[in-house]
C-alpha positions in Angstrom: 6.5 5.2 -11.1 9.2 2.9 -9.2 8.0 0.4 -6.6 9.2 2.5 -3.8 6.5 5.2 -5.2 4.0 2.7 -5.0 5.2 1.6 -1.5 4.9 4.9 -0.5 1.3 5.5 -1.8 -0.1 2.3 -0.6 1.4 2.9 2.9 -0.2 6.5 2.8 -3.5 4.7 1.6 -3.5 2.7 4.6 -2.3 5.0 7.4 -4.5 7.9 6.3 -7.5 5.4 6.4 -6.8 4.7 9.3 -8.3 7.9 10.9 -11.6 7.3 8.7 -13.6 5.7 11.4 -12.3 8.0 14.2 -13.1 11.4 12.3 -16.5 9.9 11.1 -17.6 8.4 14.8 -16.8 11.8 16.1 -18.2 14.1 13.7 -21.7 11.7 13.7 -21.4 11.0 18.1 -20.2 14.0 19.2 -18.6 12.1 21.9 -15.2 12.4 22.1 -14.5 11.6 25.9 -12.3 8.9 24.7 -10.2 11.2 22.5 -6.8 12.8 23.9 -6.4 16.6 23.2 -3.2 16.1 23.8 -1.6 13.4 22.0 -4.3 14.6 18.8 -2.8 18.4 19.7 1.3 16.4 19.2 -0.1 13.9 16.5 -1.2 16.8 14.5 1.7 18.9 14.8 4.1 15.6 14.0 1.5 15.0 10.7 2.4 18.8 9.5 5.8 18.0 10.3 5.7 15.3 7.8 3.3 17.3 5.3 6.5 20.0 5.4 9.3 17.6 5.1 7.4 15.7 2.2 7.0 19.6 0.6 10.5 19.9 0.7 12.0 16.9 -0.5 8.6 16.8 -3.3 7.5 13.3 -2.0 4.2 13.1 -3.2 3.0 9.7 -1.1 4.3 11.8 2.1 2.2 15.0 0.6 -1.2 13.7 0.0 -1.3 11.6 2.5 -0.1 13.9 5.2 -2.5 16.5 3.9 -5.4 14.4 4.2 -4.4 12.9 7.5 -4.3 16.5 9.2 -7.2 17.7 7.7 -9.2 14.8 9.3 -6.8 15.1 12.6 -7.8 18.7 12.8 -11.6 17.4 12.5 -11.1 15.9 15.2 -9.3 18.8 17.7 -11.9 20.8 16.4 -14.7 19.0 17.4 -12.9 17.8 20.9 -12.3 21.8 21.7 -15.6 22.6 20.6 -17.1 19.9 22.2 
C-alpha cells in the first residue's frame, strides 16, 4: 500500500463519517425540515458520479467510500420523500 493509498482511505474514512450523524438523526427523528431535497437529490448524483469514476480507474478509497456515502445519502432522500 503507498501513502497516497492510505491518504485516500483516511480521507474516505473521514468524509463518509461525516454523514453518520445526519443519516442516524434522520432515520431516529423523522424530522427532516432542515434537509434540502435538492442539494441531497445533486449531492447524490455527484457521490455516484464519483462511485463510477473510482470503478473505472479501480480506486478502491474512491469505491468504498463512495459506496457507503450514497447508500447513507439515499437514506436520507428516502426518508425526506417519504417523509
Amino acid at each position: 500500500m503507498t501513502t497516497a493509498d492510505l491518504v485516500g482511505y483516511l480521507s474516505a474514512f473521514l468524509t463518509t463519517l461525516a454523514f453518520v450523524p445526519q443519516a442516524l438523526h434522520s432515520w431516529k427523528t423523522r424530522d427532516l425540515s432542515g434537509v434540502s431535497l435538492p442539494m441531497y437529490s445533486l449531492f447524490s448524483l455527484g457521490v455516484a458520479g464519483w462511485l463510477v469514476y473510482g470503478l473505472m480507474i479501480g480506486s478502491w478509497p474512491i469505491i468504498l467510500a463512495n459506496s457507503i456515502t450514497l447508500i447513507l445519502a439515499c437514506v436520507v432522500l428516502y426518508l425526506k420523500l417519504k417523509h
